[in-house]
C-alpha positions as CSV (number, residue, x, y, z in Angstrom):
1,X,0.0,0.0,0.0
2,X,2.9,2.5,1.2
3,X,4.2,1.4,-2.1
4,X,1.5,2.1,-4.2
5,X,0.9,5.4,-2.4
6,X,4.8,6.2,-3.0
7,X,4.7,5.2,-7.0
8,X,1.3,7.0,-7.4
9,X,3.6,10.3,-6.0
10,X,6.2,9.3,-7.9
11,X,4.1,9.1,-11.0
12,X,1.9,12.5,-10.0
13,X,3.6,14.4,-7.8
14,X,6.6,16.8,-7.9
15,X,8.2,16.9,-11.5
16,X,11.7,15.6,-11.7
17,X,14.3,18.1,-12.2
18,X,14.9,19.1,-16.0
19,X,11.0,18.5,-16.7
20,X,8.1,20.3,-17.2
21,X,5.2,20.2,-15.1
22,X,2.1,18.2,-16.1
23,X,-1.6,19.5,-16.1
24,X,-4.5,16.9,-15.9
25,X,-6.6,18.5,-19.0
26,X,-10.3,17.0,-19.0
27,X,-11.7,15.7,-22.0
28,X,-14.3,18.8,-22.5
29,X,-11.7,21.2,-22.8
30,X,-9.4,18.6,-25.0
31,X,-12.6,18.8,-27.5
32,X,-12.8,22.9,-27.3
33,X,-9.2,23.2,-28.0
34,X,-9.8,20.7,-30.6
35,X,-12.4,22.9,-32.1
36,X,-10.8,26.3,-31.9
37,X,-7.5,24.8,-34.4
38,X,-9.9,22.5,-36.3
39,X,-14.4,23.3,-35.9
40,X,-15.0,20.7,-37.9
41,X,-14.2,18.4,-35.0
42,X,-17.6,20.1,-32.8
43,X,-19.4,20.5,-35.9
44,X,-19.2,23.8,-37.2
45,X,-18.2,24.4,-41.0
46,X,-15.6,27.2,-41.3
47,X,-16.5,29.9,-43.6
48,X,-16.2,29.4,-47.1
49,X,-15.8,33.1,-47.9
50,X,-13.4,35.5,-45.7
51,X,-14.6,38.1,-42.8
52,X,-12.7,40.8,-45.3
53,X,-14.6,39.9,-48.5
54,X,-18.1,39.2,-46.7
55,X,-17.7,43.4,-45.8
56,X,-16.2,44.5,-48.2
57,X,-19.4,42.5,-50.5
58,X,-21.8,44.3,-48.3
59,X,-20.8,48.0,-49.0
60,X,-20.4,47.7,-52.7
61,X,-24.2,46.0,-52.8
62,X,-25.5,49.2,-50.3
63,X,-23.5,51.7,-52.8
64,X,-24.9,50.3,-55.7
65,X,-28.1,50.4,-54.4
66,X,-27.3,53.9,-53.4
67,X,-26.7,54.7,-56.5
68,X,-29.5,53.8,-58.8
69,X,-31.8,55.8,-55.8
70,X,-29.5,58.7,-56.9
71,X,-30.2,57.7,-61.2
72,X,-33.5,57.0,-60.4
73,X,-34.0,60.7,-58.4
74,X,-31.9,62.3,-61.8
75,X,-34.3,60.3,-64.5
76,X,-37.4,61.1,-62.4
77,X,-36.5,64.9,-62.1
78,X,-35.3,65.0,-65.7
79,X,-39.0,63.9,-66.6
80,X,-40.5,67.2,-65.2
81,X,-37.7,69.6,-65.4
82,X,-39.9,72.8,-66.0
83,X,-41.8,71.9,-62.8
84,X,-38.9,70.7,-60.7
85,X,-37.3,74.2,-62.1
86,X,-40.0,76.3,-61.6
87,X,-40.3,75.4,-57.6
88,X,-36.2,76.2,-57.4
89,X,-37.1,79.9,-58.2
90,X,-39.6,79.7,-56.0
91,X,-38.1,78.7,-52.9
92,X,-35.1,81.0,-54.0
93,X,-37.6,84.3,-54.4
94,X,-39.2,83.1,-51.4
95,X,-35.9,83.1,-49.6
96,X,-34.9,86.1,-50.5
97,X,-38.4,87.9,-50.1
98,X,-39.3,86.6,-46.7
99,X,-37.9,88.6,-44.7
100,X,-39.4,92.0,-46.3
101,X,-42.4,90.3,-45.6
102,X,-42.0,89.1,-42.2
103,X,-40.8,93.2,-41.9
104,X,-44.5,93.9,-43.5
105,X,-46.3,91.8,-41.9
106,X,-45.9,93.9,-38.6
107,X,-48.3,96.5,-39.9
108,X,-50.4,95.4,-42.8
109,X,-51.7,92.1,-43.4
110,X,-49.8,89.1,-44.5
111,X,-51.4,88.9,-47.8
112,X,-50.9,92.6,-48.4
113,X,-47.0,92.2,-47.4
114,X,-47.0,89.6,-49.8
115,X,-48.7,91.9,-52.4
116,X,-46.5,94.7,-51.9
117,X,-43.2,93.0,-51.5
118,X,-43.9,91.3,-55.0
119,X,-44.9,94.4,-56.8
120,X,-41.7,96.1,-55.3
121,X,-39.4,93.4,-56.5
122,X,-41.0,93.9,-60.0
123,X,-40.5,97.3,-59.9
124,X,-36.8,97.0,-59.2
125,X,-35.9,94.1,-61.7
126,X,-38.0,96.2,-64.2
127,X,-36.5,99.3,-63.3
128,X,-33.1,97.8,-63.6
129,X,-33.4,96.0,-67.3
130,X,-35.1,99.5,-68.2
131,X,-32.1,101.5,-67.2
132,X,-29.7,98.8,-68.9
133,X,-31.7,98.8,-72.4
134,X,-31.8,102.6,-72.2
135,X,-28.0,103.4,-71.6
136,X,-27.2,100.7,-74.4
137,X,-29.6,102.3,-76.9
138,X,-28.0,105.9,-76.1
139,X,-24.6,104.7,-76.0
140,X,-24.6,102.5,-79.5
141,X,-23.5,105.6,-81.5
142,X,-20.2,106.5,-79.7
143,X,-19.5,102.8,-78.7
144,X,-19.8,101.5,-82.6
145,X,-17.2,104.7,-83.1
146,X,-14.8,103.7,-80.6
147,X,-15.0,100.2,-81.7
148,X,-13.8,101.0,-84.8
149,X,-10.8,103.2,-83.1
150,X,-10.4,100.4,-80.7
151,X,-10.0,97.6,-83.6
152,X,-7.5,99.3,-85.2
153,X,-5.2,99.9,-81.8
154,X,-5.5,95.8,-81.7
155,X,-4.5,95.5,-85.4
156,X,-1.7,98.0,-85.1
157,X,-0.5,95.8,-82.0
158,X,-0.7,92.7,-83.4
159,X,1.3,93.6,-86.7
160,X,3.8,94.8,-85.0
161,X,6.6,92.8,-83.0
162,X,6.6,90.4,-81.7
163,X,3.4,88.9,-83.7
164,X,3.8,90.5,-87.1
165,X,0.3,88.7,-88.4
166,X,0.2,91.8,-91.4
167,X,-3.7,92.5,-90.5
168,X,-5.8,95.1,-91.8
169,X,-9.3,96.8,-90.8
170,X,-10.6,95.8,-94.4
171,X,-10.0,91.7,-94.0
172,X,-11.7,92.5,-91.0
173,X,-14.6,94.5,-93.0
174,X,-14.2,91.5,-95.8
175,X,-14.9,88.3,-92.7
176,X,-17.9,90.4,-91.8
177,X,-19.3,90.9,-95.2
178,X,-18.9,86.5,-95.0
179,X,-20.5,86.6,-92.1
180,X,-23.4,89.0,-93.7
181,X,-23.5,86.6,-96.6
182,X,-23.7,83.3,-94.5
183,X,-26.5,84.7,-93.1
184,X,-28.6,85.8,-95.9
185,X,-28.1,82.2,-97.5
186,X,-29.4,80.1,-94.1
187,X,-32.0,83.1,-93.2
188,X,-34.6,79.8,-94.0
189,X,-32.5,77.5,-91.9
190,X,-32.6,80.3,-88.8
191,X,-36.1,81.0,-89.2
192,X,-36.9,77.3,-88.9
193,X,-35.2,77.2,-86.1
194,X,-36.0,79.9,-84.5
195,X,-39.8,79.0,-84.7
196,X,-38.7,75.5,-83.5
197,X,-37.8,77.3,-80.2
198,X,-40.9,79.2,-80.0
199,X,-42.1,76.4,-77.4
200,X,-38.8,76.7,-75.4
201,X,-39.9,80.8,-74.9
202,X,-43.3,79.7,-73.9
203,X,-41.9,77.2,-71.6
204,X,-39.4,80.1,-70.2
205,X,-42.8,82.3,-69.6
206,X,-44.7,79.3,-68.4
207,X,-42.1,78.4,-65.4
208,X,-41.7,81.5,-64.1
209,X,-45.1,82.4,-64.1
210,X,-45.5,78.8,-61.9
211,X,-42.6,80.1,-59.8
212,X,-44.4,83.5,-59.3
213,X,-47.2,81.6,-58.6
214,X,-45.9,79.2,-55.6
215,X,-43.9,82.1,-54.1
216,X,-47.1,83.9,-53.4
217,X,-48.6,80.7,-51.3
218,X,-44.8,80.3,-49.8
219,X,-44.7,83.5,-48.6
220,X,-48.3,83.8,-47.5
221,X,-49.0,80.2,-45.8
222,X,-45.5,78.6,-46.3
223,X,-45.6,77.1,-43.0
224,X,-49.2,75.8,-42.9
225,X,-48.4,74.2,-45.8
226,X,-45.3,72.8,-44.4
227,X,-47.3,71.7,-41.2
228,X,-50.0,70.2,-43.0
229,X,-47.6,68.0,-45.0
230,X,-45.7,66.6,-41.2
231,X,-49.5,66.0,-40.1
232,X,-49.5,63.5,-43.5
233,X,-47.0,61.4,-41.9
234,X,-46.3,58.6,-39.5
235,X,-45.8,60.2,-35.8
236,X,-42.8,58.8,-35.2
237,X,-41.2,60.4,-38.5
238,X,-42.7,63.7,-37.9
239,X,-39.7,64.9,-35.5
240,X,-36.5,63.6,-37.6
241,X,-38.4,65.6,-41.1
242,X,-39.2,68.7,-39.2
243,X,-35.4,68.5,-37.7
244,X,-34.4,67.6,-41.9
245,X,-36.2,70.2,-43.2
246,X,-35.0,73.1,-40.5
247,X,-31.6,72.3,-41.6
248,X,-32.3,72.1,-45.1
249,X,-34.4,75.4,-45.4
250,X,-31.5,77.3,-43.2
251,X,-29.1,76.5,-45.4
252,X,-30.8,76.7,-49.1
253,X,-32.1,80.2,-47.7
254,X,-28.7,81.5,-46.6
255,X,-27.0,80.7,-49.4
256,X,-29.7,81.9,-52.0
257,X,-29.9,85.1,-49.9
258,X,-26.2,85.5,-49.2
259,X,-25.5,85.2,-52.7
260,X,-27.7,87.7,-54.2
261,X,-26.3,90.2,-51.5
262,X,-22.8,89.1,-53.1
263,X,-23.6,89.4,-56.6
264,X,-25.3,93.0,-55.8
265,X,-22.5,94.1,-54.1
266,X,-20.0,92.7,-56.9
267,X,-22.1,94.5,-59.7
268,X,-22.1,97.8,-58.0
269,X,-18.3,97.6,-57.3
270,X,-17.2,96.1,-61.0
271,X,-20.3,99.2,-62.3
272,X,-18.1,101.9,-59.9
273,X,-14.8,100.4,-61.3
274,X,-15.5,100.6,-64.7
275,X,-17.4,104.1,-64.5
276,X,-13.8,105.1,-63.0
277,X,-11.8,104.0,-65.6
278,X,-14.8,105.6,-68.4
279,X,-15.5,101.7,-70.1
280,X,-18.7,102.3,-71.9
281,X,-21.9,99.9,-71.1
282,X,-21.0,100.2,-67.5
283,X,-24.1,99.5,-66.7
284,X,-25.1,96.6,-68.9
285,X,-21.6,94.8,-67.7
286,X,-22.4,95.4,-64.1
287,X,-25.6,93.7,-64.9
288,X,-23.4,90.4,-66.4
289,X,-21.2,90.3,-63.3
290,X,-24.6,90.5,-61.0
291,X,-25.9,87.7,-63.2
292,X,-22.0,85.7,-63.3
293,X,-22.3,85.1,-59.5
294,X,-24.8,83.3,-59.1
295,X,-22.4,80.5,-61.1
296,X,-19.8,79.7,-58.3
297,X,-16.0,79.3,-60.0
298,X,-16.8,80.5,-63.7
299,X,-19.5,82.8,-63.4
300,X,-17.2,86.1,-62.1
301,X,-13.9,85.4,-64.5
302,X,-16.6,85.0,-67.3
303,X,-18.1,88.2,-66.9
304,X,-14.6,90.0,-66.0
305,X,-13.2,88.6,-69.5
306,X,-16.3,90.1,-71.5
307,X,-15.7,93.4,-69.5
308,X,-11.8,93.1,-70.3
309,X,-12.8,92.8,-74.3
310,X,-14.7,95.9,-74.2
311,X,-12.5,97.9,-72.5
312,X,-9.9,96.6,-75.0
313,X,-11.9,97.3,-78.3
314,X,-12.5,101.1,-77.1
315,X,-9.8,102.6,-74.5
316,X,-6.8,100.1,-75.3
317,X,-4.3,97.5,-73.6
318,X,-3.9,99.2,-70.6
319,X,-7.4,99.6,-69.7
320,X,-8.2,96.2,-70.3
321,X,-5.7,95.1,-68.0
322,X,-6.6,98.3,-65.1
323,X,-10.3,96.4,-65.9
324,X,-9.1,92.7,-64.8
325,X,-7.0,94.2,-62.3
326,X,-10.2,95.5,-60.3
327,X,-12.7,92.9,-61.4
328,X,-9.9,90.4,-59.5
329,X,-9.8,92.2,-56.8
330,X,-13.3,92.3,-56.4
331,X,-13.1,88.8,-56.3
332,X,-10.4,88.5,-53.8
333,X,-13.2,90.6,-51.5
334,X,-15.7,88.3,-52.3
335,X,-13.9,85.1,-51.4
336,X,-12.2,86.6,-47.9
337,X,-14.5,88.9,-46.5
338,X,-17.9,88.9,-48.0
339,X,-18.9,85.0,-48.2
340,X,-17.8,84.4,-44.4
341,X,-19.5,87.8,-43.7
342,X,-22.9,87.6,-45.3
343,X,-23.0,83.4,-45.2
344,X,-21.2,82.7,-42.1
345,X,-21.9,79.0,-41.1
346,X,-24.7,78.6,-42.8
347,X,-22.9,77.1,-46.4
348,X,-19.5,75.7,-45.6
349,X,-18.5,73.4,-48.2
350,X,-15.1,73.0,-49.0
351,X,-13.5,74.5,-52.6
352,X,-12.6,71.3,-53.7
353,X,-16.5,69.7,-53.1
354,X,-17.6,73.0,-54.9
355,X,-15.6,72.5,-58.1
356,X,-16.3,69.0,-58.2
357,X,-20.5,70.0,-57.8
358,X,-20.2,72.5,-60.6
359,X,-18.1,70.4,-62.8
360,X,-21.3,67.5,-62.4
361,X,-23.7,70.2,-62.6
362,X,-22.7,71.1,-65.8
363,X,-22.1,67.8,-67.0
364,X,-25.6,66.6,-65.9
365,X,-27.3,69.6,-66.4
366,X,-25.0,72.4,-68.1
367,X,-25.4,75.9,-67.3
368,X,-28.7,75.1,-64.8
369,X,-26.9,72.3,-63.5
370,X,-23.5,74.6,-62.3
371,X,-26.2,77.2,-61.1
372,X,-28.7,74.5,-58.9
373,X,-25.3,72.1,-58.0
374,X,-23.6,74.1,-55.1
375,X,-27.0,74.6,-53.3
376,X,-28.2,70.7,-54.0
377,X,-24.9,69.5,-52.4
378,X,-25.5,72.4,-49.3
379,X,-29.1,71.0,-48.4
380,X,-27.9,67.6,-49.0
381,X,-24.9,67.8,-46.4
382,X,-27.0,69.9,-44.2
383,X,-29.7,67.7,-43.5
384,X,-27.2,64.7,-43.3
385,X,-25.2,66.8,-40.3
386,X,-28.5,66.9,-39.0
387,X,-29.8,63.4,-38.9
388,X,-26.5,61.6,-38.3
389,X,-24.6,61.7,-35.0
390,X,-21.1,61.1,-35.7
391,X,-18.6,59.2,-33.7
392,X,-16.0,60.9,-31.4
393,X,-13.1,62.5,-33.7
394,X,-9.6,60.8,-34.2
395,X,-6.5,62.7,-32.4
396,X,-3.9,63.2,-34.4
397,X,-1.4,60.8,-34.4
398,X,2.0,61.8,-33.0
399,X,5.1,60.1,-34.4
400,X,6.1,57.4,-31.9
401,X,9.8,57.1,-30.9
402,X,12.2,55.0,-32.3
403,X,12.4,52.2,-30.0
404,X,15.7,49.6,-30.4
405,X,15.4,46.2,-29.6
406,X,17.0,44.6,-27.0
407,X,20.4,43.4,-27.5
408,X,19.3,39.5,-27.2
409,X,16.6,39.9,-29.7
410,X,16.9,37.3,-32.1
411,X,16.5,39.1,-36.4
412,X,13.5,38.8,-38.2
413,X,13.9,36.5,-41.0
């Protein structure tokens, strides 16, 4: 017995020296071990297709998906352009008018704010094109004469060094009398085409008459009608749209008003500039620089390289360059001081998400696209900010120390 007790110590007790020590391993956690390196053995297939791949799978289905929503929005909107157009102008009058009204409103009655803030913004547009048509009609006469002056100053400069094209105002005369003919022979073709665009003018006339049309209701019961709509839906969606379209109507309403403050402060600068340096049509190309910003990026260089032709073709080099000089400059204010000014926080996209939105805008949708881009991508970031609650930011990461391994450490092969 004392035997058996001593070889049963001998067998499990204290490890001989030189030898590890043994554990008693059941036969449960023999199979789990088993499992882990091979789960076949407790009956559980290993995945045929990779943790990576499964992911990576599942995003490209939910962007593809994202992305015939976005094709099917395009092709659905494409379908009734002059509508989906006509309610852009809208909300962008109605942005732009609502405060006068909300000022009116404090002593007449809504509809009769609405009433007279429309009839005042008729009067100024009208009043405007009126003044523009009337200083081109009484400048034609001395403009068509310094023209002339103006063309041959460009001819004299480009014969001379270091161009030496040998031009003459009489090749000139003779491409215009080509020009004259061309169009006496395709007078048919023109015609043809011009009536062919008769329904494009009535379309023009149709829209913004809709447009006038919805800003009156906007401005009068805008948000009745916006309530009514929340009351259409589900209760538990009512607070996450009225929080969407908050964000959405801040942000489409500062930057359609912020930018016709800009591009009426730009016009009267570029119309002072160009007064100052005696350009004629001051007016009318104040009017294109008014109408350029409202086309981020190309708009304002645009109408600064028509203002820089005229001032060429009637007062010379110089004041074609004295013209870009200011027109840039006027840009420079724009970019620095006015946009954080007058939009503040309201649309701030970065420069490089603006060019790439006009460049698909005008892709997509050419010049109306570049115009209705920069505002789309605005709302749409907006009322994503809104909704989604992102996760804490990263710090950034500081360059760790070099750290050498310890003198035993064997190289990795």
């Amino acid at each position: 017995m004392t035997n058996g007790a001593v070889g049963d110590q001998g067998t499990t007790g204290a490890p001989s020296p030189g030898s590890k020590p043994s554990v008693a391993v059941s036969p449960a956690a023999r199979k789990v071990a088993g499992g882990r390196r091979n789960p076949s053995v407790v009956g559980v297939a290993p995945e045929p297709v990779p943790l990576w791949l499964r992911t990576t799978a599942g995003w490209i289905w939910r962007l593809l998906l994202l992305i015939v929503a976005v094709a099917l929005v395009f092709w659905a909107t494409s379908q009734v352009r002059l509508l989906f157009i006509a309610l852009f102008i809208a909300c962008v009058f109605t942005s732009v008018l609502r405060p006068v009204v909300k000022t009116l409103e404090r002593v007449v009655w809504r509809w009769l704010a609405v009433l007279l803030t429309l009839l005042a913004a008729i009067a100024v547009v009208g009043g405007l094109l009126t003044y523009v048509v009337a200083s081109v009609a009484g400048q034609w006469n001395d403009l068509a004469k310094q023209f002339n002056a103006g063309l041959q100053q460009i001819l004299d400069f480009l014969n001379g060094s270091p161009f030496n094209l040998h031009l003459k105002l009489s090749d000139l005369n003779e491409w215009v009398e080509k020009g004259r003919d061309w169009l006496t022979q395709h007078s048919g073709d023109i015609a043809s085409t011009a009536f062919s665009q008769a329904g494009s003018v009535a379309e023009v006339f149709t829209c913004l008459a809709l447009a006038i049309f919805c800003t009156i209701f906007f401005l009068a019961r805008g948000t009745e009608m916006w309530t009514w709509f929340l009351n259409q839906m589900p209760a538990g969606s009512r607070e996450p749209l009225m929080a969407a379209g908050g964000a959405g109507w801040y942000t489409f309403s500062g930057y359609a008003r912020g930018t016709v403050i800009i591009a009426l402060t730009d016009a009267i600068l570029a119309g002072i500039w160009l007064t100052i340096l005696r350009v004629p049509l001051a007016a009318p190309l104040a009017v294109l620089v008014f109408i350029g910003a409202f086309i981020p990026l190309i708009g304002a260089p645009l109408a600064m390289v028509v203002a820089m032709i005229v001032a060429l073709a009637t007062h010379g080099v110089w004041s074609a360059v004295l013209v870009g000089v200011g027109i840039a400059l006027i840009g420079q204010l724009e970019g620095h001081v006015l946009q954080p000014l007058v939009m503040g926080r309201q649309v701030s996209l970065h420069p490089v998400v603006v060019a790439c939105s006009v460049t698909a805008g005008t892709l997509i949708g050419g010049l109306l696209g570049a115009i209705i881009a920069v505002p789309l991508v605005a709302v749409t970031w907006s009322v994503y900010s809104r909704l989604h609650t992102p996760d804490p930011p990263m710090e950034p990461d500081e360059p760790e120390e070099a750290v050498e391994p310890p003198p035993d450490a064997e190289p990795v092969r």
